[in-house]
C-alpha positions in Angstrom: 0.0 0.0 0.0 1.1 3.3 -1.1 2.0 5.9 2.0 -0.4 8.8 0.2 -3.3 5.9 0.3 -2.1 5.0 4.2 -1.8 8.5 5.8 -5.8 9.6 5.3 -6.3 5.8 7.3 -4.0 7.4 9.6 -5.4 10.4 10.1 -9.0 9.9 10.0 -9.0 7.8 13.3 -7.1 10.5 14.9 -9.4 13.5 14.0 -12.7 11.0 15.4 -10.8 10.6 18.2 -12.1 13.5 19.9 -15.3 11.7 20.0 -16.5 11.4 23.5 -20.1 9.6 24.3 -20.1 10.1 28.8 -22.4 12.9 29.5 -22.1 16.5 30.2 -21.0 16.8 33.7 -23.2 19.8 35.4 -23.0 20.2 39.3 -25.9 19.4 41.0 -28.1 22.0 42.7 -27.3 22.4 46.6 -29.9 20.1 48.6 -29.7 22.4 51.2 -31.3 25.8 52.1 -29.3 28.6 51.1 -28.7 29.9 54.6 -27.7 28.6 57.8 -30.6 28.8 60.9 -30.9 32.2 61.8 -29.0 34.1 59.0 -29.5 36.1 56.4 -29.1 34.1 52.6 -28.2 37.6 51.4 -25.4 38.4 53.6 -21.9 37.9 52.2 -20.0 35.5 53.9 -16.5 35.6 54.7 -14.6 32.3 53.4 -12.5 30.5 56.3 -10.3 28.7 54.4 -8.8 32.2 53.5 -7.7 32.3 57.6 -4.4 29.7 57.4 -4.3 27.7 61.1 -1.5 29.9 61.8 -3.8 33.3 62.0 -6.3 31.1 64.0 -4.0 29.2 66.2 -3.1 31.9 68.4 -0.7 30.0 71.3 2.7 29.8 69.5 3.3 26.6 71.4 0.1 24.9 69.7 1.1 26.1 66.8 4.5 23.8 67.2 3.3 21.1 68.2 0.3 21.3 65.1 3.4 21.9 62.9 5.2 18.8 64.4 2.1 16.7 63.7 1.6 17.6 59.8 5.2 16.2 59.3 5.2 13.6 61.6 1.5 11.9 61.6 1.0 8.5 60.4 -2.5 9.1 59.3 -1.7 12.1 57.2 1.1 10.0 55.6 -0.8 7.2 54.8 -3.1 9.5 53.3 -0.2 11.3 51.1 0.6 7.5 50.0 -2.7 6.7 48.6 -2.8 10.4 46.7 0.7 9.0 45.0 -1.5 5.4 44.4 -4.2 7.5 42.7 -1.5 9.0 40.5 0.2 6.8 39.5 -2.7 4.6 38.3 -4.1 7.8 36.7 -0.8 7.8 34.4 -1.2 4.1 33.5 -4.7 4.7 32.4 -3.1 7.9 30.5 -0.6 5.9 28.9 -3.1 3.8 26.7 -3.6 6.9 24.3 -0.3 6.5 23.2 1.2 4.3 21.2 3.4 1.3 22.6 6.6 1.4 21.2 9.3 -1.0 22.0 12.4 -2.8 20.6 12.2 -6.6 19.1 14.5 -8.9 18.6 13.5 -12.6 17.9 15.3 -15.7 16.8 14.7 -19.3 16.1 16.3 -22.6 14.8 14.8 -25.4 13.5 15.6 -28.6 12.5 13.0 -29.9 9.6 12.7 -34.0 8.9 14.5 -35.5 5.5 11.1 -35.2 3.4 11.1 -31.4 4.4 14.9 -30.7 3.7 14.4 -32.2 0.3 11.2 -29.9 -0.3 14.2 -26.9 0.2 17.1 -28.1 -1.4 18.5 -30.8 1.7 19.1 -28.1 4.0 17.6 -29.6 7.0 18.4 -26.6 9.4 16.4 -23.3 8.9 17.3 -20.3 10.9 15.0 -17.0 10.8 16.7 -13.5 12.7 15.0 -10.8 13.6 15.4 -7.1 14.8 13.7 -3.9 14.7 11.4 -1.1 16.5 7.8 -2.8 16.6 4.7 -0.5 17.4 1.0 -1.4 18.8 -1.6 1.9 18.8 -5.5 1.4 19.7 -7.4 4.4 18.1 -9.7 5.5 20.8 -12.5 6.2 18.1 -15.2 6.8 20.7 -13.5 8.5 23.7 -13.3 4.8 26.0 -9.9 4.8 27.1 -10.1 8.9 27.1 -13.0 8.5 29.4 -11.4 5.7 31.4 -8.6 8.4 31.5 -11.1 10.9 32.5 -12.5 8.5 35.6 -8.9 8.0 36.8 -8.0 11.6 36.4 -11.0 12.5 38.8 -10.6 9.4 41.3 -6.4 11.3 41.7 -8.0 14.8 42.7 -10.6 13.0 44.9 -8.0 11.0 46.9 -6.1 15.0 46.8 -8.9 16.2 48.3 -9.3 13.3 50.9 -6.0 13.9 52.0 -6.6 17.3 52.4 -9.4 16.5 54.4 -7.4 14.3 57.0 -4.9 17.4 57.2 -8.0 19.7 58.5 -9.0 17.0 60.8 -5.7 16.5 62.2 -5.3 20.3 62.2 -8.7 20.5 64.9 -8.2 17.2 66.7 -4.5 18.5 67.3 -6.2 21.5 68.7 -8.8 20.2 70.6 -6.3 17.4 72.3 -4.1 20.0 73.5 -7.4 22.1 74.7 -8.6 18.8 76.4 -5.0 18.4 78.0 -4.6 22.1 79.1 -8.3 21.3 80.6 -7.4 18.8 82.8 -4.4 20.4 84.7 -6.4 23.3 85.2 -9.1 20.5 87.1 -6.0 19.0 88.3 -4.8 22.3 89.9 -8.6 22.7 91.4 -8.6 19.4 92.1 -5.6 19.9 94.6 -6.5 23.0 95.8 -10.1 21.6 96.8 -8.0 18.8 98.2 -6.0 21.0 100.6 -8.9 22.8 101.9 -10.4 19.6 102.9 -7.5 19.0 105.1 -7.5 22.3 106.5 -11.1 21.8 107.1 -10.4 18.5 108.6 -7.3 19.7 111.1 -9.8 22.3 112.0 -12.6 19.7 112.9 -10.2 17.7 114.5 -9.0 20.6 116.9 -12.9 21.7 117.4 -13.5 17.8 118.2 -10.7 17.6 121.0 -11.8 21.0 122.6 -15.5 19.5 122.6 -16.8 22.1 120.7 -17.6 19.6 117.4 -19.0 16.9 116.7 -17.5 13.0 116.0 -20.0 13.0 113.3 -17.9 16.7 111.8 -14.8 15.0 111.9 -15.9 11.8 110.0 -18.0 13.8 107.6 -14.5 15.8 107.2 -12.6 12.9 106.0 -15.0 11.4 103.7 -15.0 15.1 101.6 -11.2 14.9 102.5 -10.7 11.2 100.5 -13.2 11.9 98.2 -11.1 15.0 97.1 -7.8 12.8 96.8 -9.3 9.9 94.7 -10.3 13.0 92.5 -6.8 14.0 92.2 -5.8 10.8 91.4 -7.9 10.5 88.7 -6.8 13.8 87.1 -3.7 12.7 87.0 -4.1 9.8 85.1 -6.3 11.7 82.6 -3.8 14.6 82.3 -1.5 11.4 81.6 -3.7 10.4 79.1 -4.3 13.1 77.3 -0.3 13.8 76.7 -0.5 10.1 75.3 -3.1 10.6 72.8 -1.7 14.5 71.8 1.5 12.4 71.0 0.2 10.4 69.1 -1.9 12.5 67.2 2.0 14.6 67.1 3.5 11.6 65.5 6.3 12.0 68.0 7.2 12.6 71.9 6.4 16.2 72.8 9.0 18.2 74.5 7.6 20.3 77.8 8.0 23.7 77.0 5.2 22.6 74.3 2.6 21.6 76.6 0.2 24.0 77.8 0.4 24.7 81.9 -1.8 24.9 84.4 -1.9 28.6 84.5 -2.3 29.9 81.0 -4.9 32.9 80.8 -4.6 33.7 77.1 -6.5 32.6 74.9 -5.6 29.5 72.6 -7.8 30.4 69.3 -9.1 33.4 68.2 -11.7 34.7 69.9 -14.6 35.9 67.5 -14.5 33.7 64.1 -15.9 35.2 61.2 -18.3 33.0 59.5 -19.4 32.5 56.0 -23.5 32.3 55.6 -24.3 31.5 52.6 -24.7 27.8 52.0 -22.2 27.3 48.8 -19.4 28.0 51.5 -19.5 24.9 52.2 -18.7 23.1 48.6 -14.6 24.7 49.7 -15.0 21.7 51.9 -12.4 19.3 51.0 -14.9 16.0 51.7 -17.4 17.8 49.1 -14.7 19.0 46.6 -13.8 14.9 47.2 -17.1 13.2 46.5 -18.2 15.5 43.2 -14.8 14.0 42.2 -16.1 11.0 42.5 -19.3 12.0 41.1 -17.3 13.0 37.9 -15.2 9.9 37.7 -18.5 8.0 37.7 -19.9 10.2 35.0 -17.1 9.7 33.0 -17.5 5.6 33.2 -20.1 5.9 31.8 -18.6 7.0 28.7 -16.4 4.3 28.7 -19.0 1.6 29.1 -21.3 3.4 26.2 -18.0 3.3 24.0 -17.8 -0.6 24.9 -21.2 -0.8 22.2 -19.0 0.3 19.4 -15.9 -1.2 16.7 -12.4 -0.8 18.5 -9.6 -0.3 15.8 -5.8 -1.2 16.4 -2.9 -0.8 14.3 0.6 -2.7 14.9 3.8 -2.1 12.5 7.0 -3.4 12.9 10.1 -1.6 10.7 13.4 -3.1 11.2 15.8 -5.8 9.4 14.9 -10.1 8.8 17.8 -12.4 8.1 17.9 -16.8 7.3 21.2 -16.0 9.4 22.4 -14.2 12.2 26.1 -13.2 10.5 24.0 -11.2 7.9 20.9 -9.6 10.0 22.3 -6.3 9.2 23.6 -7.4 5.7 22.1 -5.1 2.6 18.6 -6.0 1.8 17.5 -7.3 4.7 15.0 -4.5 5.7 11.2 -5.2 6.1 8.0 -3.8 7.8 5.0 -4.8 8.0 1.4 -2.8 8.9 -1.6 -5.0 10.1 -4.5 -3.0 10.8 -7.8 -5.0 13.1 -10.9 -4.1 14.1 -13.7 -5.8 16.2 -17.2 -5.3 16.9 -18.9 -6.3 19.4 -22.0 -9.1 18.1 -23.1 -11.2 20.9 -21.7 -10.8 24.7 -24.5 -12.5 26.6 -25.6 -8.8 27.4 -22.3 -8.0 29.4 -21.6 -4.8 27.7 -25.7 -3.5 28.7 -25.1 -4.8 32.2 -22.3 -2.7 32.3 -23.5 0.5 30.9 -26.4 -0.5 34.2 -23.8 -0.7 36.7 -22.0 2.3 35.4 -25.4 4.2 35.4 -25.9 2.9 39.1 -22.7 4.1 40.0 -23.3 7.6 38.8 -26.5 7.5 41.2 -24.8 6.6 44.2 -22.1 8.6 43.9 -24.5 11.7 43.5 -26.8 10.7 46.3 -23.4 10.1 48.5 -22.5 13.6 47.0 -25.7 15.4 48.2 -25.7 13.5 51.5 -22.1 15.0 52.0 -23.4 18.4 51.6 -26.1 17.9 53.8 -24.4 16.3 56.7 -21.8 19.7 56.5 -25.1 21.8 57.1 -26.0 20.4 59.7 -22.4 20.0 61.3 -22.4 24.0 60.4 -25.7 24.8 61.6 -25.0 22.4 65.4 -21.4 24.4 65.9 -23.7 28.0 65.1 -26.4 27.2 67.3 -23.9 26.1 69.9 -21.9 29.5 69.8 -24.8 31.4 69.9 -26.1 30.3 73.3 -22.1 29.2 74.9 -21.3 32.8 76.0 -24.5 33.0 77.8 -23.5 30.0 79.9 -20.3 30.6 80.0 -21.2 33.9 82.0 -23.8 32.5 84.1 -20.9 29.8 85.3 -18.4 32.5 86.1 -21.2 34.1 88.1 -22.2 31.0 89.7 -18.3 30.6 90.8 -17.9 33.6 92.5 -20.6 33.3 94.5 -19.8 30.0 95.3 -16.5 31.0 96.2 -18.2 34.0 98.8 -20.4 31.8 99.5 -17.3 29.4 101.0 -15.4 32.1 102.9 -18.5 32.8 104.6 -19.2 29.5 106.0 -16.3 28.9 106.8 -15.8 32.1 108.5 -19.7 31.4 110.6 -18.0 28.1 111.6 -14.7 28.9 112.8 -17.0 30.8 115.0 -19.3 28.3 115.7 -22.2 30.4 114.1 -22.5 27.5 111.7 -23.0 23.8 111.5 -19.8 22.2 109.8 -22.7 20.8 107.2 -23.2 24.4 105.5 -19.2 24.6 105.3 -18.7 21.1 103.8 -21.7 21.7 101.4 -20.5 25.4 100.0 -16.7 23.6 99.8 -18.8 20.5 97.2 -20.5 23.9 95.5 -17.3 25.7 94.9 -15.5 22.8 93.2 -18.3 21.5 91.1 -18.8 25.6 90.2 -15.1 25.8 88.9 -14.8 22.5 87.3 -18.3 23.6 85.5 -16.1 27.0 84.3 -13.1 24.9 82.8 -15.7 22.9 81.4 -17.4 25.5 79.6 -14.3 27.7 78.1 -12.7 24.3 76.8 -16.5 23.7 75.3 -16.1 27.1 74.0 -12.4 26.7 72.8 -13.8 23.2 71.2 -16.6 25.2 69.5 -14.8 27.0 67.6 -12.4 24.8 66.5 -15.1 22.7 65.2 -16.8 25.4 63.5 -13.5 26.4 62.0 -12.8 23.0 60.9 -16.4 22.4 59.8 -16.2 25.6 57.5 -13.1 23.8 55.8 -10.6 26.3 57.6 -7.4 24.4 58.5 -5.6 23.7 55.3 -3.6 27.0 54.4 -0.7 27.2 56.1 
């Protein structure tokens, strides 16, 4: 065949090519409301992500040990090794719109029976040599391996995107483990104080007991508050112990002290008032959204792949090089050949495999856009729970620190009416239980607060710029 009658055979193929048959991708409408509880849909909302965890992250020694954990946490790595999976598996499905090019070299001997060696003039050993560059191309007529390409392209920047979701969650957990660990010495430390004013309380009984001016029944109901206090303390300690454990491991890596909050830190660990983005579509920067309309896409692009599958496939193969009957004269003058040996198949009977499929692909489409809706709907409410929180947490907050001072007057005055013996020790050891159940309720509520917004700043899909 001429080359002036082979290059339009050529060229054809490659300008069909571009054919594509998976459907047009639009993004679904948002199956949510367009504004959070309590806000106004028209209100420009201010984009979190823009706030790196280093702006929001206010305690420099958080931010080290936060720092530590994005280079040192398993998780996060195992995640970065299944984004290099997705890649590389996106370039082998690229791959297949080239062609294959490769060297060949074959040989073979044979030794042929006496009838056969006359048939060729007694030469009962035949030898055939063979080298050159050999070629293999499937024309992707109908856009199947471009859409397979397509799929894989899409399933790399959804495992991107997962990642990128496990480095906002490590970001807040981080956070919130060093919150939970700074909260605990701070119970700790009340914990012993409440501890030592029990044994003041109960050397003071004792001495009121020996004078005769209390009670046996003072000086028991002393102790018991006394041992009650202690077994508290020991159990802070071994949650305070705890929670260094699980912020290590969350850190990838043992934690040097001057990293770890103390008992008597005042300033504040996050920032204190969060701007927040109200309208709905905020949340699509989410990287576990911006993750599952990948997947959404890869499965709308397999389903151009199986719709191709109904259709001829076309390959060519050539092989150009040099063919000698012996190996002294492969590269001997006129030993050059090639050969081009166009196929094509199309597809008759399969049983119905290629329909069934085209079904499953279809299926697949569908749950990967109900999984895609359900995604943005369990982020509004996520949102929504962490706003309704904050709205209501400073309020309590307040009404806590109240209730704590005047538990705490309300301690120095009984104590004060008993010394004098104005007061039954009951009223003392009952404002003492108030005080410490009134401070270990304000810890409580600023880590909840401290917790809020971390969530809300991690729900937002803040967390990811450095």
């Amino acid at each position: 065949m001429r080359p002036a009658l082979i290059a339009p055979l050529i060229v054809a193929p490659l300008l069909l090519s571009a054919c594509n048959l998976a459907p047009e991708y639009r993004r679904p409408a948002l199956p949510v409301a367009p504004a959070f509880p309590g806000a106004d849909a028209a209100t420009s909302g201010f984009e979190i992500s823009a706030i790196g965890w280093r702006d929001f992250f206010m305690d420099a020694r958080l931010r080290s040990v936060i720092e530590l954990a994005l280079g040192e946490n398993r998780d996060l790595r195992i995640a970065a090794a299944r984004v290099e999976q997705a890649r590389a598996l996106y370039r082998i499905e690229g791959a297949t719109l080239l062609p294959a090019i490769g060297g060949e070299a074959a040989g073979s001997i044979e030794r042929a029976t006496r009838g056969q060696a006359a048939s060729r003039g007694g030469d009962r050993t035949g030898e055939t040599w063979s080298v050159g560059i050999g070629a293999a191309w499937e024309l992707d007529l109908f856009g199947r391996m471009r859409s397979l390409s397509d799929a894989a392209l899409q399933s790399y920047f959804a495992t991107q995107e997962a990642r990128n979701a496990v480095q906002i969650s490590l970001v807040a957990e981080t956070a919130n483990a060093w919150l939970t660990l700074a909260a605990d010495q701070r119970r700790l430390a009340v914990a012993e104080a409440t501890r030592d004013a029990f044994l003041r309380t109960l050397e003071l009984s004792r001495a009121r007991h020996a004078s005769g001016v209390a009670s046996n029944i003072d000086v028991r109901q002393a102790e018991t508050s006394h041992e009650a206090a202690r077994v508290e303390v020991a159990r802070l300690h071994a949650a305070v112990r705890q929670d260094r454990n699980a912020l290590e491991l969350l850190a990838g890596a043992s934690l040097r002290p001057e990293l770890l909050p103390t008992p008597g830190d005042d300033a504040a660990a996050t920032l204190t008032d969060l701007p927040v983005g109200i309208h709905s579509a905020v949340l699509l920067g989410r990287p576990d959204i911006r993750s599952a309309e990948h997947e959404l896409k890869a499965a709308n692009a397999n389903i151009g792949a199986a719709r191709a599958a109904f259709f001829p496939s076309i390959s060519l193969t050539g092989f150009l090089g040099t063919i000698s009957n012996g190996l002294s004269g492969l590269f001997g003058h006129g030993g050059g050949s090639w050969t081009f040996a166009p196929s094509a198949s199309l597809p008759i009977f399969d049983g119905g495999r290629n329909r069934a499929n085209l079904a499953y692909s279809e299926a697949s489409r569908d749950l990967a856009l109900a999984r895609y809706e359900k995604s943005i709907q369990t982020a509004f409410r996520e949102v929504a729970d962490a706003l309704a929180r904050r709205a209501t947490i400073g309020e309590q907050l307040d009404a806590q620190r109240a209730l704590a001072r005047s538990a705490s007057d309300l301690y120095r005055l009984a104590e004060a009416r008993y010394r004098t013996g104005s007061d039954s020790f009951l009223v003392t050891l009952d404002a003492q239980r108030t005080l410490f159940a009134a401070q270990q309720d304000v810890i409580a509520g600023e880590l909840d607060r401290d917790m809020n917004l971390v969530d809300l700043y991690r729900r937002l899909g803040g967390g990811l710029k450095p």
